[in-house]
C-alpha positions as CSV (number, residue, x, y, z in Angstrom):
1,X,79.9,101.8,139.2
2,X,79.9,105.6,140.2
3,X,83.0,106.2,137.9
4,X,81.3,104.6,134.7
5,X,78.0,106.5,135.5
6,X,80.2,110.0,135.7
7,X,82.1,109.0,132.5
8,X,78.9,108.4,130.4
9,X,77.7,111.7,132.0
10,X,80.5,113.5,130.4
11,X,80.0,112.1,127.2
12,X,79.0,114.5,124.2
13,X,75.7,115.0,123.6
14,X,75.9,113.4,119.9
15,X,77.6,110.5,122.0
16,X,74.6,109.8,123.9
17,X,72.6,109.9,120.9
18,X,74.9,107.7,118.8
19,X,75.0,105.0,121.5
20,X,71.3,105.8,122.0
21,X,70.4,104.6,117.9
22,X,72.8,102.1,117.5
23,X,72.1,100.0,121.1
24,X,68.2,99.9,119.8
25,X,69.2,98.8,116.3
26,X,71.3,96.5,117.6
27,X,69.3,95.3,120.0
28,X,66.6,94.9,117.5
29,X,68.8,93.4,115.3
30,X,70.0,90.6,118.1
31,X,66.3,89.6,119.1
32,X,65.4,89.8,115.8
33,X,63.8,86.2,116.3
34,X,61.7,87.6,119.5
35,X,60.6,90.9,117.6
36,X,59.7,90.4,113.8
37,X,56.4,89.3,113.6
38,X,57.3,87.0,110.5
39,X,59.6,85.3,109.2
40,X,62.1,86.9,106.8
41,X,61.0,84.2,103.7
42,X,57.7,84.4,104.8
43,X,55.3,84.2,101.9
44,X,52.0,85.1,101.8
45,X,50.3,85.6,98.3
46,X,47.4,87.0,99.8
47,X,49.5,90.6,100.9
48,X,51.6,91.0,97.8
49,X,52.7,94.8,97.5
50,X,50.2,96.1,101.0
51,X,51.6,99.8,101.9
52,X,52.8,100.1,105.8
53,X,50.3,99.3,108.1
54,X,49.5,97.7,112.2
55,X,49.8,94.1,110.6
56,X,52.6,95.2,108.3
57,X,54.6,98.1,109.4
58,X,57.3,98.5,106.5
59,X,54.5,96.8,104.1
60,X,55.3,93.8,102.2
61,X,56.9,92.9,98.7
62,X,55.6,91.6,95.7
63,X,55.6,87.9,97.1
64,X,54.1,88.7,100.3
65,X,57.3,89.0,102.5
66,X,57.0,91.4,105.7
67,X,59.4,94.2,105.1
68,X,60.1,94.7,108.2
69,X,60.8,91.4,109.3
70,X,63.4,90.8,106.6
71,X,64.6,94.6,107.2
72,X,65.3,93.3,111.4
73,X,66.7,90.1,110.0
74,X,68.6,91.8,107.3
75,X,70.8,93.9,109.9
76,X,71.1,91.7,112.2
77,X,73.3,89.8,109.4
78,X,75.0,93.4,108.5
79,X,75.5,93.9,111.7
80,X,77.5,90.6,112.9
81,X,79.4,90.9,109.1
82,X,80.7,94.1,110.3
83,X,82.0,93.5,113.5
84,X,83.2,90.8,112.8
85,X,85.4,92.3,109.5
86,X,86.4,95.2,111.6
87,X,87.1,94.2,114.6
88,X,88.8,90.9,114.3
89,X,92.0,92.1,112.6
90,X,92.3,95.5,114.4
91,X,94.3,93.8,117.7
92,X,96.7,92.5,115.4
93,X,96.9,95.6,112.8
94,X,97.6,97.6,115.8
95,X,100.2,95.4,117.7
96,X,102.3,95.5,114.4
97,X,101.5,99.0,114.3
98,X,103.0,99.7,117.6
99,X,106.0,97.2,117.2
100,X,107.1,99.0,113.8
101,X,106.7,102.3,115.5
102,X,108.5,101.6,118.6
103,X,111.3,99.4,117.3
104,X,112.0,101.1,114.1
105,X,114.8,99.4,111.7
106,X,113.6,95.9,109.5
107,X,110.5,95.7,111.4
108,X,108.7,98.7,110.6
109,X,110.2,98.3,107.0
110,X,108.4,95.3,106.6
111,X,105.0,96.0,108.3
112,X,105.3,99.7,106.2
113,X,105.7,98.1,103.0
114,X,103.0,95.6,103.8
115,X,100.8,98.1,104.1
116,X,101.6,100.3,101.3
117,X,101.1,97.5,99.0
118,X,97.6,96.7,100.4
119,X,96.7,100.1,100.8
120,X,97.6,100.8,97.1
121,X,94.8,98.2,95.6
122,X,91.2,100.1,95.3
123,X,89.0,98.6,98.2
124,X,86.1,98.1,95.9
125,X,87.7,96.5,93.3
126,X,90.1,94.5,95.7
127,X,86.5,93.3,97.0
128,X,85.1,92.5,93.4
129,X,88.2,90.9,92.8
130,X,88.5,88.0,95.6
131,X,84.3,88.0,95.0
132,X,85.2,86.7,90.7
133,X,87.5,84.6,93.1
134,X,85.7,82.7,95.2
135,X,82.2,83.9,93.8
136,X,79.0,85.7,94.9
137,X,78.6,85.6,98.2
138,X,80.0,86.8,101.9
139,X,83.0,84.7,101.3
140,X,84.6,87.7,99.1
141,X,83.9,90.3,101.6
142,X,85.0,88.4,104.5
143,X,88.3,87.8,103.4
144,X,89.1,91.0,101.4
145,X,88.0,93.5,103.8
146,X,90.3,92.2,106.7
147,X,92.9,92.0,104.4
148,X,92.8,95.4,103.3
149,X,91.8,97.2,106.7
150,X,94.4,95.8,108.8
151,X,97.3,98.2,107.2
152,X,95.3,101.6,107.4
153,X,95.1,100.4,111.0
154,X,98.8,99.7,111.1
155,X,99.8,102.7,109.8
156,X,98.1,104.7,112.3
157,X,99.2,102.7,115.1
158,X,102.9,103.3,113.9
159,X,102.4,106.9,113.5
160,X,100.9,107.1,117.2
161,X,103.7,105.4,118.7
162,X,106.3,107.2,116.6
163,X,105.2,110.4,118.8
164,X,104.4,108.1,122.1
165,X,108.0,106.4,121.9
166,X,109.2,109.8,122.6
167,X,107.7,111.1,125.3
168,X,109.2,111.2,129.0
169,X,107.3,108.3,130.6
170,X,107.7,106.0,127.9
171,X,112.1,107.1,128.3
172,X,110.9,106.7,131.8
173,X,110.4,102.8,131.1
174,X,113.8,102.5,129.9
175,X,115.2,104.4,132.9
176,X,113.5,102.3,135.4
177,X,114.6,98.7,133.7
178,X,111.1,97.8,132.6
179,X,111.4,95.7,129.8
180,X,110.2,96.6,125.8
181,X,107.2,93.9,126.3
182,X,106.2,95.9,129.5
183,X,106.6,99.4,127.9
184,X,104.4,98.7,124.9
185,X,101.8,96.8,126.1
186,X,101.4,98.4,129.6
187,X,102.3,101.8,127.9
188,X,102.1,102.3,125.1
189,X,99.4,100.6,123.6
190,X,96.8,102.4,125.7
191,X,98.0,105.7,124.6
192,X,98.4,104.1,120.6
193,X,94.7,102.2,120.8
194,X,92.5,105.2,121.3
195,X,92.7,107.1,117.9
196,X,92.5,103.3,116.5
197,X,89.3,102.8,118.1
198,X,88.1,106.2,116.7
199,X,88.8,105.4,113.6
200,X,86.8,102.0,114.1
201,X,83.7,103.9,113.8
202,X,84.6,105.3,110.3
203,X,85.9,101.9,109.0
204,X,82.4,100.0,110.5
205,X,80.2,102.8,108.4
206,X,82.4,102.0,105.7
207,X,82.1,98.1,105.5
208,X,78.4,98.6,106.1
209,X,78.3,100.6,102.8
210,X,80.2,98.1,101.2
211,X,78.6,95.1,102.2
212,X,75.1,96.4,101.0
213,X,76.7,97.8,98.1
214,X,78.3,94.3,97.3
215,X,74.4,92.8,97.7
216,X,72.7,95.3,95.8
217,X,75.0,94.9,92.7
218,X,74.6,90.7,93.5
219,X,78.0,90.1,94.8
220,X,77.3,89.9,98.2
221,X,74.7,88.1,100.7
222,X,72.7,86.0,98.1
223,X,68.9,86.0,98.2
224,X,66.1,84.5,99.5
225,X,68.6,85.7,102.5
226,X,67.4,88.9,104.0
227,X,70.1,91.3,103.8
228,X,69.4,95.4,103.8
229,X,71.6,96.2,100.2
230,X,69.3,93.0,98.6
231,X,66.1,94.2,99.8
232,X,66.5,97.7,98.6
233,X,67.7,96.2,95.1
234,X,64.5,93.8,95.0
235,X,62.3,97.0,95.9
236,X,64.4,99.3,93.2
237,X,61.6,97.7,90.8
238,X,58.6,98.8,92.8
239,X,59.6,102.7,93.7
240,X,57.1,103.9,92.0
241,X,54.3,102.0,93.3
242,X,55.7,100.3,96.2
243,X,58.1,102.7,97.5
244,X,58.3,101.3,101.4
245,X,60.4,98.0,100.0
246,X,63.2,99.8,98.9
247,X,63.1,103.4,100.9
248,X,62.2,101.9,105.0
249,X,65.2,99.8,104.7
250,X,67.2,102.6,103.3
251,X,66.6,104.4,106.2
252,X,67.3,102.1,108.7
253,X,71.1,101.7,106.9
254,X,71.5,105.1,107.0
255,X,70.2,106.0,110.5
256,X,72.6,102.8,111.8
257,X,75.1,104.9,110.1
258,X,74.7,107.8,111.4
259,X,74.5,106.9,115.0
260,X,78.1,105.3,114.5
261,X,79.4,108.4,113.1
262,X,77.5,110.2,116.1
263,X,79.4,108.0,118.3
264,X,83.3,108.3,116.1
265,X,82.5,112.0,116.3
266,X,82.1,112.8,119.9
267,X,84.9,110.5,120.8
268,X,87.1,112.0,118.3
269,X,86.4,115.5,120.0
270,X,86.5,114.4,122.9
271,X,88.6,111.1,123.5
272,X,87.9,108.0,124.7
273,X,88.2,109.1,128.7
């Protein structure tokens, strides 16, 4: 217990304030059901288009829907998307990762070419293009984003252990007998994960981005279901005169956003220890 209290002491600053934004959104997000006073299709004609207020606080839409009920609702759905696009293939990107660094020969000419052929297609368009696929919906994203992250996440866990496999305690593993299953799990994937799991942090602000994009163009999450990029593209309409539909939303995406690039940033500066 005193060792993880002194290592979130050392964090960064902008770590602390990162964790800080994105644990209340989060947790927000998670008791969404506990929190939002309303329910996210909740219509009431009687408060079509009412500005922020006590009974309202992000105002409503023009069919009576509490903004900010659909806004908590909305990324609690962006938020399990995400992890679950990033962080489901990253163990196995980075395991072949690691294997075609460390073993060289066939196998990393394989996984490398794997990877340069996904890495090649346009991520958008690779997204719009399994969407014309299977259509509208979260089906597209889930499948094209995991398909296309996991090489940018093998390529750097091959270009870790390239360096890694040469320093003296991994030739150390060889000396001593330990086997190659033992030297790169025990070994070298501790030393290989890190800048992975740095990197994480970019990747999950990207997806976000894309996900909402995907919505607010009508590829992605389909309405009446709350989701951020769909509410700010049903409140695009209203700017003028209802600008909280589209612009309180907004916010909350890019302040999620930035407290996961708060977090990549002081980790990247200064590691994961």
């Amino acid at each position: 217990r005193r060792s993880i209290a002194g290592r979130i002491r050392r964090w960064p600053t902008s770590v602390k304030i990162g964790v800080g934004i994105v644990g209340i959104l989060t947790l927000a997000a998670l008791f969404a059901p506990l929190i939002a006073p309303y329910g996210p299709n909740e219509v009431d004609p009687f408060a079509l288009l009412q500005s922020p207020s006590s009974q309202h606080l992000f105002g409503t839409d023009d069919t009576g829907r509490d903004v900010f009920s659909r806004t908590l609702y909305g990324l609690r759905l962006d938020v399990f998307l995400v992890l679950l696009v990033t962080y489901v293939p990253f163990p196995f990107a980075v395991m072949a990762g690691a294997l075609a660094g460390y073993f060289g020969g066939w196998v990393d000419m394989i996984v490398s070419r794997l990877a340069d052929i996904m890495i090649s297609f346009p991520f958008i368009v690779l997204a719009i293009a399994f969407v014309a696929i299977v259509g509208p919906g979260v089906e597209g994203f889930l499948i094209a984003v995991p398909l296309a992250a996991w090489a940018l996440y093998a390529r750097l866990a091959r270009a870790e252990m390239l360096v890694i496999r040469e320093q003296p305690f991994m030739m150390a593993t060889t000396a001593l007998g330990y086997s190659k299953t033992r030297a790169i799990v025990k070994h070298g994937l501790p030393n290989v994960i890190r800048p992975c799991l740095v990197y994480t942090t970019i990747d999950l602000v990207g997806n976000l981005i894309l996900l909402s994009g995907l919505s607010y163009l009508g590829f992605g999450v389909q309405p009446p279901t709350a989701e951020l990029g769909g509410i700010i593209a049903e409140g695009q309409g209203y700017l003028l005169n209802a600008w909280w539909i589209a612009t309180l939303p907004g916010l909350v995406l890019v302040l999620f956003g930035v407290g996961v690039g708060l977090i990549g940033e002081g980790f990247s500066d200064r590691g994961l220890e």
